[in-house]
C-alpha positions as CSV (number, residue, x, y, z in Angstrom):
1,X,4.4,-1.1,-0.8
2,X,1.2,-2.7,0.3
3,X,2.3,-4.2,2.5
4,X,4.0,-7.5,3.7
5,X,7.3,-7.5,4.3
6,X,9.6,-10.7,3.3
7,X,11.7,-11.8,6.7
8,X,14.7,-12.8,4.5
9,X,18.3,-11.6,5.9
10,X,21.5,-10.4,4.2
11,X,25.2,-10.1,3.4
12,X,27.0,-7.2,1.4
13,X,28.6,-9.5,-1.1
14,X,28.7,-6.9,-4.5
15,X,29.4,-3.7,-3.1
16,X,32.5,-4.0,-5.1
17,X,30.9,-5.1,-8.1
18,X,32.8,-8.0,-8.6
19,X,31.0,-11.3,-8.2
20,X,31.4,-13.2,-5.5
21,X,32.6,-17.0,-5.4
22,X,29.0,-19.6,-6.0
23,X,28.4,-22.2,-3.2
24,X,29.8,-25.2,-4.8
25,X,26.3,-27.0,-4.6
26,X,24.7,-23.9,-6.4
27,X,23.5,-24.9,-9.6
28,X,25.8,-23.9,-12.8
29,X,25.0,-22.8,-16.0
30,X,25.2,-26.0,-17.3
31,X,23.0,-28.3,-14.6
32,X,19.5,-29.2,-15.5
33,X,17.3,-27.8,-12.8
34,X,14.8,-30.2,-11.8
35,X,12.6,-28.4,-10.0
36,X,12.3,-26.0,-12.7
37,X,12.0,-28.5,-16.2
38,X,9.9,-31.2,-14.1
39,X,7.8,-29.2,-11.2
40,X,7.2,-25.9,-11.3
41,X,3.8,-26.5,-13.0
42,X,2.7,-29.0,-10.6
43,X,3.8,-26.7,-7.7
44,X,2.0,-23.8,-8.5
45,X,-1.1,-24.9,-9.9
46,X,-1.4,-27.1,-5.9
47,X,-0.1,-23.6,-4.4
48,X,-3.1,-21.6,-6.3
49,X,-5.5,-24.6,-4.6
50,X,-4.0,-24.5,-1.2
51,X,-4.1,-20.6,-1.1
52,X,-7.0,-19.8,-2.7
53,X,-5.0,-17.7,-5.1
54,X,-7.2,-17.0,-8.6
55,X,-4.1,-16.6,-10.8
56,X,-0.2,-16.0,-11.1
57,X,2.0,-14.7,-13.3
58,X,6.1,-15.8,-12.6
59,X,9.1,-15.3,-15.2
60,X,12.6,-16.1,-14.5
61,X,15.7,-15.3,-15.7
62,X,19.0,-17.4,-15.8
63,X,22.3,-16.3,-17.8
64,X,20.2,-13.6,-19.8
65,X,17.7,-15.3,-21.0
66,X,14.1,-15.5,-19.5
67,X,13.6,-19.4,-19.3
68,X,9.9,-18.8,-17.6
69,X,7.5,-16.4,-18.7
70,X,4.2,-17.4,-18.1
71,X,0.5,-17.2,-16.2
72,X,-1.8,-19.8,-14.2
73,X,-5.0,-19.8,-13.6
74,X,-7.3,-17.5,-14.2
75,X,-7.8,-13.5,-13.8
76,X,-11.1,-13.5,-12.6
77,X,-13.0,-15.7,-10.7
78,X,-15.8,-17.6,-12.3
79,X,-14.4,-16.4,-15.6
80,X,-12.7,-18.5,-18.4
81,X,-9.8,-15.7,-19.1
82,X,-6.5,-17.2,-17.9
83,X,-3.8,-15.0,-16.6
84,X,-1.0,-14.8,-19.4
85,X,2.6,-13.0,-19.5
86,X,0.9,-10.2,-20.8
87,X,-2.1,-9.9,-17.7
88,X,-1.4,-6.8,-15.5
89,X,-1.1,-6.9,-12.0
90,X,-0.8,-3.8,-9.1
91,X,3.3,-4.2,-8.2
92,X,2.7,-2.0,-5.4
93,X,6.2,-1.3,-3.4
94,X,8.0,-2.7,-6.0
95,X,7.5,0.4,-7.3
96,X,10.3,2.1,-4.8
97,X,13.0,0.8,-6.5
98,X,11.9,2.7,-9.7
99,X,11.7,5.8,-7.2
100,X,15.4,4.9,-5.7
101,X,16.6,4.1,-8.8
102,X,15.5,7.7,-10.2
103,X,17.3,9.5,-6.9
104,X,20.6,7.6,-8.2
105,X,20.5,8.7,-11.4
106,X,20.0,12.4,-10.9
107,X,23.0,12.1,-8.6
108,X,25.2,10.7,-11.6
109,X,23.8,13.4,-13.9
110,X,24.5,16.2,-10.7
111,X,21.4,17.0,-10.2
112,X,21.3,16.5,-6.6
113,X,22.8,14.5,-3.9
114,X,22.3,11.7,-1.7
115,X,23.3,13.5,1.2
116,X,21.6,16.8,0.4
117,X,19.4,18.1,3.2
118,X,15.6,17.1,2.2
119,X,14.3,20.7,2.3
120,X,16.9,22.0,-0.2
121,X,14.4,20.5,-2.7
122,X,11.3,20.6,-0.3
123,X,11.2,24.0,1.2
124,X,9.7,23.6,5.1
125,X,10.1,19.7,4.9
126,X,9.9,18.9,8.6
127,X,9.9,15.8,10.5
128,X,8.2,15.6,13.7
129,X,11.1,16.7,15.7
130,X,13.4,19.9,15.2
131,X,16.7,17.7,15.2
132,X,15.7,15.3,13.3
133,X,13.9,17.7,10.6
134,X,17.2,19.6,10.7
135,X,19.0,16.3,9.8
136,X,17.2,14.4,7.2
137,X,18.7,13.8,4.0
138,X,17.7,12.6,0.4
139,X,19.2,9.1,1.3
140,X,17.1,9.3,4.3
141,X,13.7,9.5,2.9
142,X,13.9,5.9,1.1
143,X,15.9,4.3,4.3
144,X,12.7,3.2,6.8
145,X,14.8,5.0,9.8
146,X,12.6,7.9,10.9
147,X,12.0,6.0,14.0
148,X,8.2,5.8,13.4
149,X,6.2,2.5,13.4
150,X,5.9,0.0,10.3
151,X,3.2,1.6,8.1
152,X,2.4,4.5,10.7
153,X,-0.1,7.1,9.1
154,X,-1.1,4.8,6.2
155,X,-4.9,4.6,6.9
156,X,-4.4,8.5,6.5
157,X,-2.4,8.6,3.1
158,X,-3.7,5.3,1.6
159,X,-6.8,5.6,-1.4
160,X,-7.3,9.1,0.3
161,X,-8.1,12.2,-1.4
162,X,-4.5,13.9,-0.2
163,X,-2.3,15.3,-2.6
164,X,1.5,14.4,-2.6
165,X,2.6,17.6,-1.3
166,X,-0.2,17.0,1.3
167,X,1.2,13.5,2.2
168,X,4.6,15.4,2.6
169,X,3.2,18.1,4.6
170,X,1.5,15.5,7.0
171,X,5.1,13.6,7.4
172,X,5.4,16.2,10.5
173,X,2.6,14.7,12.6
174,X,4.3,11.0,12.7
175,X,4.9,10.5,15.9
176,X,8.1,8.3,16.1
177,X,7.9,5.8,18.9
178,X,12.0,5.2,18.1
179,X,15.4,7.1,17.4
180,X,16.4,8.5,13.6
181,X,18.6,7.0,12.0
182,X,18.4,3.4,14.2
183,X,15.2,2.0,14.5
184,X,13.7,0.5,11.5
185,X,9.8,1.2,10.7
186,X,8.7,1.2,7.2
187,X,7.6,4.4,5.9
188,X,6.0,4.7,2.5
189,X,5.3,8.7,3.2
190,X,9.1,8.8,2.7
191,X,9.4,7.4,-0.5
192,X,6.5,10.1,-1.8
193,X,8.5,12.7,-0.4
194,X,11.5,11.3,-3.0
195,X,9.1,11.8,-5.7
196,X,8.6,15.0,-5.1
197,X,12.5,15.4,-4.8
198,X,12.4,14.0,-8.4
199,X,10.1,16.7,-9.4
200,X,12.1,19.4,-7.8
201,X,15.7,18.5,-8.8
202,X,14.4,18.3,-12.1
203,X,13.1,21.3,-12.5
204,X,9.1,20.4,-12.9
205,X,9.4,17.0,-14.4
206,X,7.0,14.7,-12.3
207,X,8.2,11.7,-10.8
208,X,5.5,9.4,-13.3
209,X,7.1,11.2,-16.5
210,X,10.8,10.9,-15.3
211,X,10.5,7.2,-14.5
212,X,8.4,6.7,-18.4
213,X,11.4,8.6,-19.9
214,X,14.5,7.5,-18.0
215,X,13.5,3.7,-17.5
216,X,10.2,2.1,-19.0
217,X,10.7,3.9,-22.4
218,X,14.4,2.8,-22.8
219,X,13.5,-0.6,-21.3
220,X,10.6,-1.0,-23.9
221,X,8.2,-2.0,-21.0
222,X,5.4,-0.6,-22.7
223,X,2.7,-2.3,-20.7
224,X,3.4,-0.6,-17.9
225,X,2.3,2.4,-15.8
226,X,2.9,4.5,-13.1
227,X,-0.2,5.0,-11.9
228,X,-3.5,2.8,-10.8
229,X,-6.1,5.4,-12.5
230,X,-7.6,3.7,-15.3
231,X,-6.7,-0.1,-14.3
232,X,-9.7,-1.2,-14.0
233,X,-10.6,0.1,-17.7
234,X,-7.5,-1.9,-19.4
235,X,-7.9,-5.0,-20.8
236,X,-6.3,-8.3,-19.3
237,X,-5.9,-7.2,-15.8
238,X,-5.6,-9.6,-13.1
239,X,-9.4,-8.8,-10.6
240,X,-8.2,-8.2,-7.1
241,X,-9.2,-11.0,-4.4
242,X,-8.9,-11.6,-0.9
243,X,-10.3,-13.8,1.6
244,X,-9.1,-12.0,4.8
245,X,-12.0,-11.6,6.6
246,X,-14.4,-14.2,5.0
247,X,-14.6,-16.2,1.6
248,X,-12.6,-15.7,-1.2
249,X,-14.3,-11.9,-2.7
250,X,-13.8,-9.4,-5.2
251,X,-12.3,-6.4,-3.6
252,X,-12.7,-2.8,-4.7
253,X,-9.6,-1.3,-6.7
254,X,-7.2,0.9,-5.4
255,X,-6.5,4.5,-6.6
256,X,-3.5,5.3,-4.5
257,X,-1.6,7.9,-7.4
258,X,-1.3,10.3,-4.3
259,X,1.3,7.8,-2.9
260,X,2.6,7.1,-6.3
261,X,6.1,6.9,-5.5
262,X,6.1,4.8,-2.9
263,X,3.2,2.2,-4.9
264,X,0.8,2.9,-7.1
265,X,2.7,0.7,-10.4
266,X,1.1,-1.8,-12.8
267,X,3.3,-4.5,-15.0
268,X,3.1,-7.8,-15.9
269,X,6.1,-9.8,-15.8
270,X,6.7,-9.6,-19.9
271,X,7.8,-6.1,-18.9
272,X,9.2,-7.2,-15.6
273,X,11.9,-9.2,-17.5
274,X,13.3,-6.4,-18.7
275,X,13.7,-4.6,-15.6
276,X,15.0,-7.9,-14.4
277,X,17.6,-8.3,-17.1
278,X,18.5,-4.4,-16.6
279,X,19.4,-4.8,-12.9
280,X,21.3,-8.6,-13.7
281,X,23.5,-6.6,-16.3
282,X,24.9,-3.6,-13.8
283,X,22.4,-1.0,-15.9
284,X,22.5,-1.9,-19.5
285,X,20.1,-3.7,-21.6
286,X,20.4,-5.2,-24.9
287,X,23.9,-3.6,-25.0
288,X,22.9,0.0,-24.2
289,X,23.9,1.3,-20.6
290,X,21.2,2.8,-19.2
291,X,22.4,3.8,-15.8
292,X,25.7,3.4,-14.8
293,X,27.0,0.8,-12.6
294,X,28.1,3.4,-9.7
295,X,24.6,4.8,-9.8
296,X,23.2,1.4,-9.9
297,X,25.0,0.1,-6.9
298,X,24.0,3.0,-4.9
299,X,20.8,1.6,-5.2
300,X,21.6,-1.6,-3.5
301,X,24.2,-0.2,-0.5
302,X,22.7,-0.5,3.0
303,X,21.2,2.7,4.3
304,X,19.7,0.7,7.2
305,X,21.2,-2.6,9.0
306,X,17.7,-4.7,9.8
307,X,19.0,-8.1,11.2
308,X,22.1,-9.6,11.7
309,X,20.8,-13.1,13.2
310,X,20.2,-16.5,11.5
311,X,17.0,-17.4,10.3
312,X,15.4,-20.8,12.1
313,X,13.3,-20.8,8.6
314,X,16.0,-20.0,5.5
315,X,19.5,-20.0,4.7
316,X,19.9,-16.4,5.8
317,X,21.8,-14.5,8.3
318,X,21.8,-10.5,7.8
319,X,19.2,-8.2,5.7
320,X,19.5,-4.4,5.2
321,X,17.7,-1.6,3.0
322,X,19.0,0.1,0.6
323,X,17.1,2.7,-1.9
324,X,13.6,1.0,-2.4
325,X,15.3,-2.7,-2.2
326,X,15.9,-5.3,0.3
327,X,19.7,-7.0,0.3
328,X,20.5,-10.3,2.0
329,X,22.3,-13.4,2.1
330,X,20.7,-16.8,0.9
331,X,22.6,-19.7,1.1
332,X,25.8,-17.9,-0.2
333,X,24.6,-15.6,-2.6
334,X,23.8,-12.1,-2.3
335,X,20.0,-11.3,-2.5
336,X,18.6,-8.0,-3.7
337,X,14.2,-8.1,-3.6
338,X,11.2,-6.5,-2.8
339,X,7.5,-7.6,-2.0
340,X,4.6,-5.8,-2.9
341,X,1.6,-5.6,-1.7
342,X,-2.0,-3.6,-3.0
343,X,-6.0,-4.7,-2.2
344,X,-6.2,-7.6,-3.7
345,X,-2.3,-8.3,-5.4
346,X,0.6,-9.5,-3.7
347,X,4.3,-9.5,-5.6
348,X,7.7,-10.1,-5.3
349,X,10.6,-9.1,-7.8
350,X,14.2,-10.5,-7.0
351,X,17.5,-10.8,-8.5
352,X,20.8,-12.7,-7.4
353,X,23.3,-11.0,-9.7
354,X,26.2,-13.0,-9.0
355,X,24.6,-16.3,-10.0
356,X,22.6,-13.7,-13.1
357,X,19.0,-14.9,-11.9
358,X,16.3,-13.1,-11.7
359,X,12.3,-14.1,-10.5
360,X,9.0,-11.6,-10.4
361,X,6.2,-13.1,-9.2
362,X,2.7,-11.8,-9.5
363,X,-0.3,-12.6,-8.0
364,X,-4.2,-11.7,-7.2
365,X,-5.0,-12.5,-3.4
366,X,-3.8,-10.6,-0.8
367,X,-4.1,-13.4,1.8
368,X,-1.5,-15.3,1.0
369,X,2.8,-16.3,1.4
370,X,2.8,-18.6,-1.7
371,X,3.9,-15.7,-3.9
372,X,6.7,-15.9,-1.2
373,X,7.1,-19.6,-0.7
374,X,7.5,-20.2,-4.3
375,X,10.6,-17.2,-4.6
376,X,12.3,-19.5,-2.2
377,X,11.7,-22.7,-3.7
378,X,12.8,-21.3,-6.9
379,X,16.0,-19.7,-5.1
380,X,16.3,-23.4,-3.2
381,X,16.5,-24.8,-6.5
382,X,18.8,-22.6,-8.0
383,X,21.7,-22.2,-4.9
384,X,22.1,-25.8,-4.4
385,X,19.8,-26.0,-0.8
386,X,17.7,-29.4,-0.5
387,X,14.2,-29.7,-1.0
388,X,12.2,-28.4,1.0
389,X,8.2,-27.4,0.5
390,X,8.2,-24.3,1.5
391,X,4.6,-23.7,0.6
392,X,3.6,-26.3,3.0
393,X,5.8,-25.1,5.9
394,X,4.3,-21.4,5.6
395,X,0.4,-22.7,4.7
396,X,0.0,-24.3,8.1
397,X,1.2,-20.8,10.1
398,X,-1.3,-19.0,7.4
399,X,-4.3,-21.1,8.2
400,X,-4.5,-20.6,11.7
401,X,-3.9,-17.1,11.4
402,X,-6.9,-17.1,9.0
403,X,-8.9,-19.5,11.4
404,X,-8.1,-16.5,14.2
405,X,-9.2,-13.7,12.1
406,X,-12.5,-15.9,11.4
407,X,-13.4,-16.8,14.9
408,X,-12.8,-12.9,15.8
409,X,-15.4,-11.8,13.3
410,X,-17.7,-14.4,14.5
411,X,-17.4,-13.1,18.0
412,X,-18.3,-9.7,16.9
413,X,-21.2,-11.2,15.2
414,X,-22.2,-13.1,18.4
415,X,-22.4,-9.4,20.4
416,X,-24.1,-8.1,17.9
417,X,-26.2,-10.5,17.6
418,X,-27.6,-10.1,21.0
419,X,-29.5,-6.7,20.2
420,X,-28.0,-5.3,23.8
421,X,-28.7,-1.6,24.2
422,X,-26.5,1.3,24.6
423,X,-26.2,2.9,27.3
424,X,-26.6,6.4,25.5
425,X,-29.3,6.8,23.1
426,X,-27.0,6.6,19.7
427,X,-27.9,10.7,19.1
428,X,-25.3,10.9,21.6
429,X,-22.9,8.9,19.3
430,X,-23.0,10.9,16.5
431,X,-20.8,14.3,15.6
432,X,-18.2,15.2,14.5
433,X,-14.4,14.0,15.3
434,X,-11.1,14.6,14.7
435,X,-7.5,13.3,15.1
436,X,-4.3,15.7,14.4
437,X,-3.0,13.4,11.4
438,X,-6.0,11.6,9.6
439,X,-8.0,14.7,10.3
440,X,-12.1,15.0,10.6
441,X,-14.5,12.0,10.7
442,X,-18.5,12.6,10.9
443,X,-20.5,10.2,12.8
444,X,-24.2,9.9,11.6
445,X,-27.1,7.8,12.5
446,X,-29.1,5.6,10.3
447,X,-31.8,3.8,11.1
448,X,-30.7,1.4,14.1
449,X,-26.9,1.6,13.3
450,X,-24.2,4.2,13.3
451,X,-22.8,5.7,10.2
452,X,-19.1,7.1,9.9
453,X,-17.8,9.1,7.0
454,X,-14.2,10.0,6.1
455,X,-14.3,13.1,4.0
456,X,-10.9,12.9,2.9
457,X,-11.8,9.1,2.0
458,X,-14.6,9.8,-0.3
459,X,-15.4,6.2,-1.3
460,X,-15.0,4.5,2.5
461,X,-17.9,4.5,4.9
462,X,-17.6,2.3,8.2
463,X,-21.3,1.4,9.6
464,X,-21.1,0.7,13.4
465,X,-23.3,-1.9,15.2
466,X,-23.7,-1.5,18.9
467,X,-22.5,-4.9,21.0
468,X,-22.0,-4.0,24.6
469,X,-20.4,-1.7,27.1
470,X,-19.1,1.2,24.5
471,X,-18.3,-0.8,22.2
472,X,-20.3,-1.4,18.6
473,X,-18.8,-3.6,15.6
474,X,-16.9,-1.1,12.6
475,X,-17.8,-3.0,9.3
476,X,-16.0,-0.9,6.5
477,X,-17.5,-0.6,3.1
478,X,-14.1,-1.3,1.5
479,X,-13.4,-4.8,2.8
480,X,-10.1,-4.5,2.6
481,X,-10.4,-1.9,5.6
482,X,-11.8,-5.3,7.9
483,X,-14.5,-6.0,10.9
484,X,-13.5,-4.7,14.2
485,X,-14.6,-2.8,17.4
486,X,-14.8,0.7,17.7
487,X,-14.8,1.6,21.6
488,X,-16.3,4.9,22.4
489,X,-14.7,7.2,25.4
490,X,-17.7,8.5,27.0
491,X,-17.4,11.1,30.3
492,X,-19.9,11.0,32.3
493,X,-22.8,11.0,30.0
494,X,-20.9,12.6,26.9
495,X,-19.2,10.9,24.3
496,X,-15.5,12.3,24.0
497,X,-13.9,10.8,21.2
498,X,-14.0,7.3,19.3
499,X,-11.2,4.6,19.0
500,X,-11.1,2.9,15.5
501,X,-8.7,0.5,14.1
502,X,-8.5,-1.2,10.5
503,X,-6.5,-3.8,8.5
504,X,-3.2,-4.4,10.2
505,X,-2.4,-4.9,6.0
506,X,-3.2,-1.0,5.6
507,X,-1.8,-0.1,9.9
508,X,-1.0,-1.5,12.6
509,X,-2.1,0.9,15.3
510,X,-5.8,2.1,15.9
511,X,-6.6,5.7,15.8
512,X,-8.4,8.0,18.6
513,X,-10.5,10.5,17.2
514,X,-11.9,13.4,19.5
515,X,-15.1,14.8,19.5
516,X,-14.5,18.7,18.0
């Protein structure tokens, strides 16, 4: 979760469970890797320079055995502390595949089914069409089909005060702009309505205690949680950074446990190769099978087809979604990941199972592909595919990107910076507002700005800045949230409703609240 979404593709290759054939340039067990022994080190510590990135944690596994466990740099800024194997990072949606891989097994143990309508465990589930609602399955609420848009009602659900069942409840009022069951739109709301499956098939257990007791008890990942509350109070944790909409800056931390399911996880990647090892070994670990291989595989079938067209970047041709984990084909091999994304941290976790190599990588900017481009170059290195610097190919894209972002900040700056006057005295801005998903919004004055407060966002305030036309500049208190304009609709002399948008990281579209 949280949110950027690898473009890798895919190819069905284990759905048997039997291995497929390696590319005959793919490295074997017995082949030095170069890029590995001689420079990985070198690699990453120029990455963290290039990217601004404060510190990264990788490990990687090969045959069974982790050959890279390991941090660089450091895990806060202007601090000595250097990120170890041990430093704790937000995994964000690379928590769904804990979520999927919980669905799976209550379906070996008969607990419920994949195919099970959604409100036989959650009584009035609804989506926001009767068909559809009438329709929608187990498998359905980790398979990104609903037909909404990519992170649609996220600013709603995301660090809010909402309760799961509240999140669930509000899954109604998403709009899709696309057809069930065929157009592809990441939905994390979906993914916290399968924790609250878990809870009901169950019989009471939450979905935080039956992922402790089914999988990081038995895996011995004891340095790991399901939740964010309390991150900030445990010791060697990786800061959260991001240089988005300015220089490099501490960002606030995240308490997104109402979403659990769908992100709220902290590891490191000590525990992470375990969970690595787990899925290379078809559910067992250290001889003990933990989940069984029919269970597991259900995990990484397609629920929804996302491309089938060759990448002009990678070695990739197809990619698909299974429960809470990304499949596709890389030079050859069948590829099984997920990225992750929270305020400030950025991850991947990934595992080629045929060639039994695994790779979590862990990092604390936001603003950044290198925890990306180094996957790659480590898969490159592994499947046989010639050098190429990947870091360099995606940093040039990512810097004018950020130059864009900087440029429309300054613009924003630039009108406010010439002290126009509104057209409406800015008493007639204030009130009260409302939208039919995120709810109210209260609109105050303060001095010679404009003051908005989300109640069910208790630590987010936007203050607005009045540029020109109806227009004034929304400057969140949680940075993460961004710097853009909030246009007001105003008929005749009365202000109507607001339009404010955030963080394409947190949702893409903007939001019009209505004056109540």
């Amino acid at each position: 979760m949280r949110k950027l979404l690898s473009r890798l593709l895919t190819v069905s290759a284990l759905t048997t469970g039997l291995a497929a054939s390696r590319p005959a340039a793919a490295q074997s067990a017995a082949t030095p890797n170069a890029f590995m022994t001689d420079s990985l080190d070198r690699y990453i510590q120029r990455g963290l320079r290039q990217w601004q990135i404060p510190g990264l944690a990788i490990v990687v596994v090969k045959n069974g055995q982790v050959v890279v466990n390991k941090g660089y740099g450091v895990r806060a800024v202007g601090k000595p502390e250097p990120v170890d194997a041990n430093t704790l990072f937000m995994i964000a949606s690379n928590t769904k595949l804990f979520t999927g891989t919980a669905i799976a097994k209550l379906e070996a143990d008969k607990k419920l089914s994949l195919d099970d309508r959604a409100d036989k465990y959650l009584p009035g589930f609804r989506l926001y069409d009767s068909i559809s609602s009438q329709l929608v399955t187990v498998r359905d609420l980790m398979g990104h089909h609903f037909g909404t848009k990519t992170f649609q009602g996220d600013f709603t659900f995301w660090d809010s005060s909402l309760s799961r069942e509240e999140v669930v409840q509000r899954m109604r009022l998403l709009k899709p702009s696309g057809q069930f069951r065929k157009d592809y739109g990441y939905c994390n709301a979906g993914f916290v309505a399968a924790g609250q499956v878990v809870k009901a098939a169950t019989g009471g257990t939450t979905w935080d205690d039956y992922v402790q007791q089914n999988f990081l008890q038995p895996l011995g990942m004891s340095n790991t949680y399901t939740g964010t509350t309390g991150y900030a109070q445990r010791p060697n944790i990786a800061l959260p950074y991001s240089n988005t909409f300015g220089p490099l800056a501490q960002m606030p931390f995240d308490n997104i446990d109402n979403i659990g399911p769908c992100g709220s996880m902290v590891s490191n990647v000590n525990d992470l190769a375990k969970w690595l090892r787990f899925q290379l070994d078809s559910g067992r670990y250290e001889g003990k099978q933990l989940l069984s291989w029919a269970a597991m595989r259900k995990t990484r079938d397609p629920n929804t087809l996302l491309n089938t067209r060759k990448s002009t970047m990678l070695p990739t041709h197809y990619m698909t979604y299974g429960l809470g984990v990304f499949s596709a084909d890389y030079a050859g091999s069948q590829v099984f990941w997920h990225t992750g994304g929270a305020t400030g941290h950025v991850s991947n976790v990934c595992f080629v199972p045929e060639e039994q190599l695994g790779i979590a990588i862990l990092t604390n900017n936001d603003n950044q592909s290198f925890f990306e481009a180094l996957r790659y170059q480590i898969l490159d290195s592994y499947l046989g595919v010639p050098y190429k610097n990947r870091s360099a190919a995606f940093l040039k894209g990512a810097r004018a990107g950020d130059q864009e972002t900087y440029a429309a900040v300054a613009q924003l700056q630039k009108r406010v910076s010439q002290k126009k006057k509104a057209p409406l005295s800015l008493a007639a801005y204030t009130g009260q507002f409302t939208h039919p998903l995120f709810g109210p919004i209260s609109i105050s004055q303060k001095g010679k700005q404009l003051l908005v407060n989300f109640p069910n966002h208790p630590n987010l305030t936007a203050t607005l800045d009045y540029m020109d036309g109806q227009e004034f500049r929304a400057t969140y208190s949680n940075p993460t949230y961004g710097i853009f304009p909030a246009v007001f609709k105003v008929e005749g002399k009365q202000v109507a409703g607001v339009e404010m948008r955030i963080n394409p990281f947190i949702e893409y579209d903007s939001y019009q609240f209505s004056r109540l």
